[in-house]
C-alpha positions as CSV (number, residue, x, y, z in Angstrom):
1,X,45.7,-12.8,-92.3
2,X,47.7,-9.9,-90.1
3,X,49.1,-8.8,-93.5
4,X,45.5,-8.6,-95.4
5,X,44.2,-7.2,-92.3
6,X,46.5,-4.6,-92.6
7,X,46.5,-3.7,-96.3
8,X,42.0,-3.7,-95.4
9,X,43.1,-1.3,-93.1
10,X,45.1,1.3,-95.4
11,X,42.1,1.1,-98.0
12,X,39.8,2.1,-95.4
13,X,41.8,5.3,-94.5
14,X,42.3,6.1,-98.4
15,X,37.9,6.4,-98.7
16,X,36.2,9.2,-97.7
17,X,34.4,8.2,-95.3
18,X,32.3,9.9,-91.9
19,X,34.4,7.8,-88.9
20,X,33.7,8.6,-85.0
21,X,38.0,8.1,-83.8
22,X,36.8,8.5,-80.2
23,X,35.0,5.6,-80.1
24,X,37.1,3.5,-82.2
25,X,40.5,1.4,-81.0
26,X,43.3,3.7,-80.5
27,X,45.7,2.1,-82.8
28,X,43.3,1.5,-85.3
29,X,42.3,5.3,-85.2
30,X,45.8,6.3,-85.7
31,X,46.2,4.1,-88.7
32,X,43.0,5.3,-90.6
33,X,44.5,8.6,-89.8
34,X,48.1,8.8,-90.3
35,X,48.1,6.8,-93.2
36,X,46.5,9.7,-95.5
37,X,48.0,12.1,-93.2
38,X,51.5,11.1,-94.2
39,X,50.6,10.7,-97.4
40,X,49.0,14.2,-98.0
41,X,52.4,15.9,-96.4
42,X,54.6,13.6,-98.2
43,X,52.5,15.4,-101.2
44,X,53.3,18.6,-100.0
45,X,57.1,18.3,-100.0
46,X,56.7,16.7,-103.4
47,X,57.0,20.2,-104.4
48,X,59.9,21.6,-103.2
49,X,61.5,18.0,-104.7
50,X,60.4,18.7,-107.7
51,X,61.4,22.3,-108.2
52,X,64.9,21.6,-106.9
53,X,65.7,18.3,-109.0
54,X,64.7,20.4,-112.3
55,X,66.3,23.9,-111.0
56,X,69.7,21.9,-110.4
57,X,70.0,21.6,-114.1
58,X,69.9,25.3,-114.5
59,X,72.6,25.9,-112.0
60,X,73.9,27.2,-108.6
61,X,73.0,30.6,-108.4
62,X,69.4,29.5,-109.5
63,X,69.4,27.0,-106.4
64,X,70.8,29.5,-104.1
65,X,68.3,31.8,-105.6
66,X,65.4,29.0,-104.3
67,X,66.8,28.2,-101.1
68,X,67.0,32.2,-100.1
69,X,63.4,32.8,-101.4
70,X,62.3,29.5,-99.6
71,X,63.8,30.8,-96.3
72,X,61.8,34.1,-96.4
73,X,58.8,32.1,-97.6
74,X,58.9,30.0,-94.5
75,X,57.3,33.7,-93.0
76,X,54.2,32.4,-94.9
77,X,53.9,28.7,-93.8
78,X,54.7,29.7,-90.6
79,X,51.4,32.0,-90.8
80,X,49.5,29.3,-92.5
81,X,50.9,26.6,-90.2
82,X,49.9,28.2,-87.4
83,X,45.9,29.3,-88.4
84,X,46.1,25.6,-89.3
85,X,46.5,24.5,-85.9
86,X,44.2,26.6,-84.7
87,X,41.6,25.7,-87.5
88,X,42.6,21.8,-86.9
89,X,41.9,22.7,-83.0
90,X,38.3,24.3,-83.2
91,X,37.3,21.7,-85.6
92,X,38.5,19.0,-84.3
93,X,36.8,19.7,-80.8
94,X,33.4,20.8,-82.0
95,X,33.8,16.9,-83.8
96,X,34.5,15.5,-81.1
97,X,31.5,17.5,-79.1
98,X,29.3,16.4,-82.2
99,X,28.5,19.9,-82.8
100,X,28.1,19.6,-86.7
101,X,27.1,23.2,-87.1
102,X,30.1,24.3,-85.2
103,X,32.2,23.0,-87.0
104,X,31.4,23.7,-90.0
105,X,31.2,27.6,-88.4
106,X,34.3,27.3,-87.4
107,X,35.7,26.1,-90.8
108,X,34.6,29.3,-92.9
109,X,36.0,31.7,-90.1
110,X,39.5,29.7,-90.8
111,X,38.8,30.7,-94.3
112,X,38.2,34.1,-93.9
113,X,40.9,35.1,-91.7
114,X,43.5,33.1,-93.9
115,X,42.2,35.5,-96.7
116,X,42.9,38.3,-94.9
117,X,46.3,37.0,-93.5
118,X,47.5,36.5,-97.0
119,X,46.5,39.7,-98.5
120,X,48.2,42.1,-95.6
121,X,51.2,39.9,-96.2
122,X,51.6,39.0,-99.9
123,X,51.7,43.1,-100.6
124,X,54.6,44.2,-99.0
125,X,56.3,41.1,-100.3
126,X,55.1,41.4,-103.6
127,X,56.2,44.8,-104.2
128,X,59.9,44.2,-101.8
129,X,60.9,40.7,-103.4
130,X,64.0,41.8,-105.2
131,X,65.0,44.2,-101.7
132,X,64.3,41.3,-99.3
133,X,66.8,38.9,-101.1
134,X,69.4,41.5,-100.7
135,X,68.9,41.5,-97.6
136,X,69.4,38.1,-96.8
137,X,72.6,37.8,-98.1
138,X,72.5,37.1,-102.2
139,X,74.9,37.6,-104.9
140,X,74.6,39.8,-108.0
141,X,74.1,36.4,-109.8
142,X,71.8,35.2,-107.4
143,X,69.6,38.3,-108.0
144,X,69.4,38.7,-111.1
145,X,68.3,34.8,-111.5
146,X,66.1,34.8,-108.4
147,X,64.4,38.1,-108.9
148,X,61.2,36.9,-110.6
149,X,61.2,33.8,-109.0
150,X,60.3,35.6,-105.6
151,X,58.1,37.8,-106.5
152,X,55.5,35.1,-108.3
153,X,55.9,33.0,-105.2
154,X,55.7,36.2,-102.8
155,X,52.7,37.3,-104.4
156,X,51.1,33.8,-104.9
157,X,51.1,33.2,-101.4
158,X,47.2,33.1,-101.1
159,X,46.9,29.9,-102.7
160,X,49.7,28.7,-100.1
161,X,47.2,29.8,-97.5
162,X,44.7,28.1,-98.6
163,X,45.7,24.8,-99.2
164,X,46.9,24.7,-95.8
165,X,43.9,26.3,-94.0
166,X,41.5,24.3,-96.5
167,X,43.2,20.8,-95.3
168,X,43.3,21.5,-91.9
169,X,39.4,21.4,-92.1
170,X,39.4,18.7,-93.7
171,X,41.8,16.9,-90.9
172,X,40.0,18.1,-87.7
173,X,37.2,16.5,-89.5
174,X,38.9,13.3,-89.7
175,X,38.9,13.5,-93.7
176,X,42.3,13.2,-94.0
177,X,42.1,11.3,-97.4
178,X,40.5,14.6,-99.0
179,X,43.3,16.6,-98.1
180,X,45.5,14.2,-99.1
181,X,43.8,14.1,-102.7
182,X,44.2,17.9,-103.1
183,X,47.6,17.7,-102.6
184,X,48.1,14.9,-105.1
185,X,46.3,17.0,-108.2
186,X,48.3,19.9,-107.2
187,X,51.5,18.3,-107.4
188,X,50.5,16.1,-110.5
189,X,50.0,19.4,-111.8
190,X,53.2,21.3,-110.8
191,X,55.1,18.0,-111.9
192,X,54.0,18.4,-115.3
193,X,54.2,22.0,-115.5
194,X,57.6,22.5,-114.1
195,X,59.6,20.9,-116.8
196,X,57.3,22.4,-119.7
197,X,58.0,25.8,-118.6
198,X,61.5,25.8,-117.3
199,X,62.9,23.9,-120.3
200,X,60.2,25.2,-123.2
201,X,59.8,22.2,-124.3
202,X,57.0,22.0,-126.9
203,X,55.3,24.9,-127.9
204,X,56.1,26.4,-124.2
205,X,58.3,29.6,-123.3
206,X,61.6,29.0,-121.8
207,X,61.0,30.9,-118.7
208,X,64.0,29.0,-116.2
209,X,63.8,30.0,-112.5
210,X,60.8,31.7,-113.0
211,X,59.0,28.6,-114.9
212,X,59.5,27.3,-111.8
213,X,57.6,29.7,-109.8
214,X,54.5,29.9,-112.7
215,X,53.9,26.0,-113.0
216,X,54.3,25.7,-108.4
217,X,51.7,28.6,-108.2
218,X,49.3,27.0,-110.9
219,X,49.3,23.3,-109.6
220,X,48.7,24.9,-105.9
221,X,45.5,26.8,-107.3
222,X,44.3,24.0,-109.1
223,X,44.4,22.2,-105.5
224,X,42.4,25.0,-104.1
225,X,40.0,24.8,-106.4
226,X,39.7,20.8,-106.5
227,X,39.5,21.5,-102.2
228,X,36.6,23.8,-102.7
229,X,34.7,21.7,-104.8
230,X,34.4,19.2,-102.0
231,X,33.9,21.5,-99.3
232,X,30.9,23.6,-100.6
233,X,29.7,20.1,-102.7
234,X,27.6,17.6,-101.4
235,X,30.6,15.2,-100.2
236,X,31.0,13.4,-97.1
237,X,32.4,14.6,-93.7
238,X,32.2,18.6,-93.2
239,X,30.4,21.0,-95.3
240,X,29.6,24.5,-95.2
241,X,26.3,25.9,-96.5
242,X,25.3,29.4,-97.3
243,X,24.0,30.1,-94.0
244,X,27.6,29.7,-93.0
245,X,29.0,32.1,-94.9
246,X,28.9,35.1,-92.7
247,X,31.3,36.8,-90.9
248,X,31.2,35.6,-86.8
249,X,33.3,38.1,-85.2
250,X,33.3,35.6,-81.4
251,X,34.5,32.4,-83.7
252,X,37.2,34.5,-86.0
253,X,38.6,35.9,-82.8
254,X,38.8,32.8,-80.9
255,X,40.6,30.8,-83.7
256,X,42.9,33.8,-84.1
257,X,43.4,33.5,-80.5
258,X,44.3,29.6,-80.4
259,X,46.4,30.3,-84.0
260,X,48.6,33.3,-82.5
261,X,50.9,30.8,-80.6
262,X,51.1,28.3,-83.3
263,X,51.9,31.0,-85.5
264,X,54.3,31.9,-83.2
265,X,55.7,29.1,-83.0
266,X,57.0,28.9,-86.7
267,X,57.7,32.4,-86.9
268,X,60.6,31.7,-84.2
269,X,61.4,28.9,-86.1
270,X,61.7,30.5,-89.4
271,X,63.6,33.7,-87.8
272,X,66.0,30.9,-86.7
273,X,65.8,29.1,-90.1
274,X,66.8,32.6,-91.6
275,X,69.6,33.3,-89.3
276,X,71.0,30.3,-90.1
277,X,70.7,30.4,-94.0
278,X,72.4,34.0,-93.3
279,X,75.3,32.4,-91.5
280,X,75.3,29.6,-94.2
281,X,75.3,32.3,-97.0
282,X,79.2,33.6,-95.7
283,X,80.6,30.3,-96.5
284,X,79.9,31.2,-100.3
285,X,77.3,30.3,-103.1
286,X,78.6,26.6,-103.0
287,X,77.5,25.8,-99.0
288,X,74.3,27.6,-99.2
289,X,73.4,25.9,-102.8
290,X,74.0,22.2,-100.4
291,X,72.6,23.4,-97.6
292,X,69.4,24.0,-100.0
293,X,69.5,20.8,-101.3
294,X,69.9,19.1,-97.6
295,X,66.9,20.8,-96.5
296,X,64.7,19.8,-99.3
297,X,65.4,16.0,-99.0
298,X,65.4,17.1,-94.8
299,X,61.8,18.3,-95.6
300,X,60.5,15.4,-97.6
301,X,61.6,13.1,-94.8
302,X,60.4,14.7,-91.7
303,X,57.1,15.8,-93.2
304,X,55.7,12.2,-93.2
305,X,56.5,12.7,-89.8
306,X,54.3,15.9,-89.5
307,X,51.7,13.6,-91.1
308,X,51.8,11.4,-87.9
309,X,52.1,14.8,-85.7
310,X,48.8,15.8,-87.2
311,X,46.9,12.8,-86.6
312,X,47.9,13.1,-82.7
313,X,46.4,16.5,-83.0
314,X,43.3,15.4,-84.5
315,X,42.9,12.9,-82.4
316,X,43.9,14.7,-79.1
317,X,41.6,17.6,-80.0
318,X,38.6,15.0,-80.5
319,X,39.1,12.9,-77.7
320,X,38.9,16.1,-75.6
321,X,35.9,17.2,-77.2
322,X,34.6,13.9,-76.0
323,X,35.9,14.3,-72.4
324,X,38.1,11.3,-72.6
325,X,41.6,12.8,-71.5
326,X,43.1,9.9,-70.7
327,X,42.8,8.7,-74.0
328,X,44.2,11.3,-76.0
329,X,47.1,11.1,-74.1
330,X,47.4,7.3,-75.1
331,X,46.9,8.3,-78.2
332,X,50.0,11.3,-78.5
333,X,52.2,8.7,-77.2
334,X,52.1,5.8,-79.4
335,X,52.0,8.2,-82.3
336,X,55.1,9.2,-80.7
337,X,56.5,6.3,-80.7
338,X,55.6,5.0,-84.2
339,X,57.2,8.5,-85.5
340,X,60.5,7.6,-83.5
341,X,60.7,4.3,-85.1
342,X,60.4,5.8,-88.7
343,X,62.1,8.5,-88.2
344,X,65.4,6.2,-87.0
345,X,65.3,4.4,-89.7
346,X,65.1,7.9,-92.2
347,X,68.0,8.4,-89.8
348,X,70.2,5.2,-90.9
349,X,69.1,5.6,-94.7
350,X,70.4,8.9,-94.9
351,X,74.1,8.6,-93.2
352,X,74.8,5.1,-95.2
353,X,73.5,7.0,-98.9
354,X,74.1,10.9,-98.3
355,X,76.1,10.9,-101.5
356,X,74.0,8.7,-103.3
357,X,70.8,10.9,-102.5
358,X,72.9,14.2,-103.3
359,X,73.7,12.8,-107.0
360,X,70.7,13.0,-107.5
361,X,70.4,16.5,-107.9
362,X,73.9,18.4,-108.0
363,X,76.9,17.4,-109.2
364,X,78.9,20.1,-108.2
365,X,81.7,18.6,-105.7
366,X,81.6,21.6,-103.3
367,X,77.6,21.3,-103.5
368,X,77.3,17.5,-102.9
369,X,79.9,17.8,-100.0
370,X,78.0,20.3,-97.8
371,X,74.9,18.6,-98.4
372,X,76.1,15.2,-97.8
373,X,77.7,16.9,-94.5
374,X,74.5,18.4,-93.8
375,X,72.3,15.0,-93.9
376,X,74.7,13.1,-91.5
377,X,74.6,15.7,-88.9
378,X,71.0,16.9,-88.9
379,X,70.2,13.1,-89.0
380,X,71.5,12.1,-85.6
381,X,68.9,13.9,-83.4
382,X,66.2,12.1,-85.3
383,X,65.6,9.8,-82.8
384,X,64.6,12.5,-80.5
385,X,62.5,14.5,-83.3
386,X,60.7,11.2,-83.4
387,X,58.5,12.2,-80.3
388,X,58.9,16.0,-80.6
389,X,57.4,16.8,-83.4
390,X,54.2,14.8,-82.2
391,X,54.4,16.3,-78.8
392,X,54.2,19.6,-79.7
393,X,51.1,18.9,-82.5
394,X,49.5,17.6,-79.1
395,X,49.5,20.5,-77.3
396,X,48.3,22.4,-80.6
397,X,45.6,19.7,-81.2
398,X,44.8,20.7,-77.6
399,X,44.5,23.9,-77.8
400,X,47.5,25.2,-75.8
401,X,49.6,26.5,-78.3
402,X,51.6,29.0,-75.9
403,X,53.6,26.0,-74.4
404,X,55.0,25.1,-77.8
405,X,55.8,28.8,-78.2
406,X,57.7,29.2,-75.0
407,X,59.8,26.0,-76.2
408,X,60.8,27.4,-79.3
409,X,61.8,30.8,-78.1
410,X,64.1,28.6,-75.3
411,X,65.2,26.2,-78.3
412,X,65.8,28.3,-81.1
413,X,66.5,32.1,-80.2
414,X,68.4,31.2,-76.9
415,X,70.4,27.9,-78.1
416,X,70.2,27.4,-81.8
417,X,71.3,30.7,-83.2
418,X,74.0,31.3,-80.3
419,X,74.9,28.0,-80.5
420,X,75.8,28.5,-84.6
421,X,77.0,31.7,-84.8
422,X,79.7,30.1,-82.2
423,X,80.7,27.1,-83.7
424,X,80.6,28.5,-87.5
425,X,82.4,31.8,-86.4
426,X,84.2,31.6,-83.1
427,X,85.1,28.2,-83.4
428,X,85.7,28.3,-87.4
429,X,83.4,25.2,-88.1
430,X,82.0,27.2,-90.6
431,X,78.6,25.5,-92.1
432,X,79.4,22.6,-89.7
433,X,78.6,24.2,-87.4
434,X,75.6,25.3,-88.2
435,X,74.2,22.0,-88.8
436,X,75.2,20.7,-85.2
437,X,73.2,23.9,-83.8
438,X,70.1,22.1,-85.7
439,X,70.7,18.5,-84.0
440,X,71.2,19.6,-80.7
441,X,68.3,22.3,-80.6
442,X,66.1,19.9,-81.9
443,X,66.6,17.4,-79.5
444,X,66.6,19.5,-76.7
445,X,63.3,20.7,-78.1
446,X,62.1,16.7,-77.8
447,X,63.1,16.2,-74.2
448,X,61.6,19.5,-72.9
449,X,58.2,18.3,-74.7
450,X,58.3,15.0,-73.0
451,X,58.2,16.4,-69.7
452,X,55.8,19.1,-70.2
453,X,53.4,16.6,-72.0
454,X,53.9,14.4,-68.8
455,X,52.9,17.3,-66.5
456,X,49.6,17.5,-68.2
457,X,48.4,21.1,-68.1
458,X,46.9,20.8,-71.5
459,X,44.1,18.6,-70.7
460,X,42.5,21.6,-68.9
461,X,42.7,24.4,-72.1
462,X,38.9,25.8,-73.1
463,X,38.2,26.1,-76.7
């Protein structure tokens, strides 16, 4: 009975369906969250799984050529990550107030200023792509394969920006399932796409790297598209009308004002992320072609866990709205501590098959053996990561998203890079190095949430 009860359960949070979580058993809440959640960001890595099991049969430069282009990129989810917390935040709290109208205010302001965020910065990108790799670090061979590849994914960045302002709507509504399905056309999409026009098989063009960045670009507009549908359709959960449709100046600059640390917050993280690809990049084509590959399958297993992280936020950011502080505490914690679980056992998978998960896209010996190096180290602060990537989507869900930004500054800029640049130069650990900067930042980061979420300051944020 337990076990049917449970499979009910995960069918229930698959449907679209209007749910009131602040009135609802915590755990249960969690579940009919989280499980879509996990699901749609699990989607959403899909693509950078994708692209670099079929790029690794073009070759290393071509990788390195991804993983440099993915570390500038990061600049743009960063931007969209953080007006996603501050979309999930306003939503989720005028949900939570029962202000239908509000919300649904809200939502089109987080459309419009992700429009604008994405045109101010896809320009400068589009037109630089070719200068900015150069700068961070890549070869003649890497440029010349790379080239076109950044500058589709540069300029494409608006439908970036909106699939991730677009689902965070749809999550401070509590209809995670919708973004979940929006992911899952996009990356059916890209799937099929990516072979066709890397390869030319059929009647397709052989395009290589920059097949790559055509059939991504396509499958995330077709996602925007199918998100649209739903949100100006008659569907379930929010919906905006015409009447919503006009620019609110006191909204936009509220939600730019609650996004601004969250943005923030990944910004440090990918200036860190980019210092550290810079310091990888000395070591030669070889380590920073691993260390791409590492990431990705890093990525894919710690964004389930941001799937969990985003259903604390929802849930904190509701349960405020409904004045019930003390439960959306309860309810940060035990997603907490469900995220430590998995993650620990990510953790276990990943040291006993490195090599095996390596195979399956390189293999190059030099490759496989900084990405197998790269796993096992980065792995053994999961345990930690567990509870700080949930902690710190609490105080976003909350609203406070300068506390978050302080930590990272702390974390990142004043241990991480330091911390790499020593041990990969000073001490000659080279990449090694570099990846034990990552563990012990990121745990550090976990512990320093913990007690700030215990001191409970956030409860008190207006938004």
């Amino acid at each position: 009975m337990r076990i049917r009860r449970i499979i009910d359960l995960m069918r229930e949070s698959l449907a679209s369906a209007d749910r009131d979580y602040t009135s609802m058993g915590v755990r249960r809440a969690i579940l009919l969250l989280s499980v879509p959640m996990v699901l749609e960001l699990s989607m959403e890595s899909l693509f950078a799984l994708v692209d670099a099991f079929f790029v690794g049969r073009i070759g290393t430069s071509a990788v390195a050529a991804v993983g440099l282009t993915e570390s500038v990129m990061v600049v743009v989810y960063s931007i969209a990550w953080g007006l996603s917390m501050g979309v999930t935040a306003l939503v989720s709290r005028r949900v939570g107030e029962k202000d239908a109208e509000g919300a649904s205010r809200s939502a089109m302001q987080g459309i419009w200023v992700g429009l604008l965020a994405s045109l101010l910065l896809g320009s400068p990108m589009l037109f630089q792509a070719r200068h900015i790799l150069t700068l961070m670090g890549a070869s003649d061979a890497v440029l010349q394969q790379g080239g076109s590849y950044a500058t589709i994914l540069f300029g494409g960045n608006l439908v970036i920006m909106g699939l991730f302002v677009i689902n965070a709507i749809f999550r401070g509504a509590g209809n995670a399932a919708m973004a979940m399905r929006a992911l899952l056309v996009a990356n059916a999409v890209n799937i099929v796409l990516d072979p066709l026009l890397i390869f030319g098989w059929g009647p397709f063009p052989e395009l290589g790297l920059t097949g790559a960045a055509v059939a991504t670009t396509i499958g995330r507009g077709v996602g925007v598209g199918y998100q649209l549908r739903h949100l100006f359709g008659r569907g379930m959960g929010i919906h905006i009308r015409r009447a919503h449709l006009r620019w609110v100046p006191r909204v936009a600059g509220e939600l730019v004002r609650v996004s601004l640390g969250g943005i923030g917050q990944f910004l440090i993280a990918s200036a860190s992320w980019m210092f550290l690809m810079r310091i990888v990049a000395r070591s030669g084509d070889g380590a920073l072609a691993g260390y791409t590959f590492a990431v990705r399958v890093i990525i894919f297993s710690m964004l389930p866990s941001w799937g969990m992280a985003n259903a604390a936020a929802t849930l904190v950011g509701q349960n405020l709205g409904a004045q019930r502080p003390e439960r959306a505490e309860r309810s940060a914690w035990l997603c907490g501590h469900y995220n430590m679980r998995f993650m620990v056992g990510v953790a276990l998978l990943f040291w006993a098959f490195a090599p095996d998960i390596l195979a399956v896209f390189t293999k190059d010996p030099i490759v496989a053996g900084h990405g197998v190096m790269a796993l096992r180290i980065v792995c053994l602060g999961y345990f930690f990561y567990g509870y700080g990537m949930v902690l710190s989507q609490a105080f976003n869900g909350a609203g406070d998203t300068l506390t978050p930004t302080w930590m990272n500054v702390i974390c990142f800029w004043m241990l991480e890079i330091p911390l790499a640049w020593v041990l990969a130069s000073q001490a000659a650990w080279g990449p090694r190095g570099v990846f034990t900067a990552i563990a012990v930042s990121e745990s550090a980061l976990a512990v320093l949430s913990a007690w700030l979420f215990r001191k409970g300051k956030w409860k008190s944020v207006k938004v």
